[in-house]
N, C-alpha and C positions, 0 to 999 in steps of 0.2 A: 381128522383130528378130533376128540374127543374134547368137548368144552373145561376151560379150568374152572374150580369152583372154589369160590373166595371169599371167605370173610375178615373182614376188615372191624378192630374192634378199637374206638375213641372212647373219649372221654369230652362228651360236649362239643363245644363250638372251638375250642383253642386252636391256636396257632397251629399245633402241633397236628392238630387232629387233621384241620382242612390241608395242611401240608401233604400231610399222608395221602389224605383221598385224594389231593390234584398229581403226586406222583403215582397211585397206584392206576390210577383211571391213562394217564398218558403213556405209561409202561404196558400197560394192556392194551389200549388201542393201536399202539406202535410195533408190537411183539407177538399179540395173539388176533390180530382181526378182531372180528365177531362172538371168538371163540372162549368166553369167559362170562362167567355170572360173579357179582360182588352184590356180596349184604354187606351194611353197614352198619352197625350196630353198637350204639353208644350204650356205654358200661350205667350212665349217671340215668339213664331209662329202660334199660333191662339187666340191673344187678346178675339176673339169677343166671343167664346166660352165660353172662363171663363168670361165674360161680362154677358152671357145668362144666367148663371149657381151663380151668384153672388159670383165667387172666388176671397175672398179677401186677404186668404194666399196661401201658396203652402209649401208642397206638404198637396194637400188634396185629400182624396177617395171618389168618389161617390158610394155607391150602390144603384143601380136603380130598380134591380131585385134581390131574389124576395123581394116585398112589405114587411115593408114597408122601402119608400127611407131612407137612413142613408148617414149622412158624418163623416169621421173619418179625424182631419188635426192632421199633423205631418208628423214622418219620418216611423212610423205605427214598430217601437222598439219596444215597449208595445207588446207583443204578443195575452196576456190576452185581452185587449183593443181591440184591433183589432177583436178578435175572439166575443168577447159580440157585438158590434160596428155590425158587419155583419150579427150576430143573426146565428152563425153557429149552436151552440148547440142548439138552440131552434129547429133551421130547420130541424133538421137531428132527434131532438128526435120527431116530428111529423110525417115526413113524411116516416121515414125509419120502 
């Protein structure tokens, strides 16, 4: 299986923010193994990134890899959401 590649874009230290990162880090380690890289990347210290990327909420997830690209915004609670959103189940019944 081919690693997912994730970026995760906050906004600071909020609620919101660490919310996000404690469901995205539990959803990955529960769903992908090993098999996932997350940046983290707070909008309030690199503006220009979420400029590039057209982030106009936060927290939002990019998956980049694999194809094709998805964005999930919220606090990524939804579990189910999250899991369609990154095409796990799709990925895993094809390629495993």
């Amino acid at each position: 299986m081919n690693k997912y590649t994730l970026k995760l874009y906050i906004t600071g230290n909020s609620i919101k923010s660490q919310r996000a990162i404690a469901n995205l880090f539990r959803i990955c380690k529960e769903e992908l193994d090993d098999q996932y890289i997350v940046e983290i990347i707070d909008v309030l210290e690199q503006p220009q990134l979420a400029e590039q990327e057209k982030i106009l909420v936060t927290p939002t997830l990019i998956k980049q890899l694999p194809p094709p690209l998805q964005r999930i915004i919220g606090d990524l609670t939804d579990r189910q959401k999250v899991i369609l959103g990154l095409d796990i189940m799709r990925y895993d019944a094809e390629f495993n």
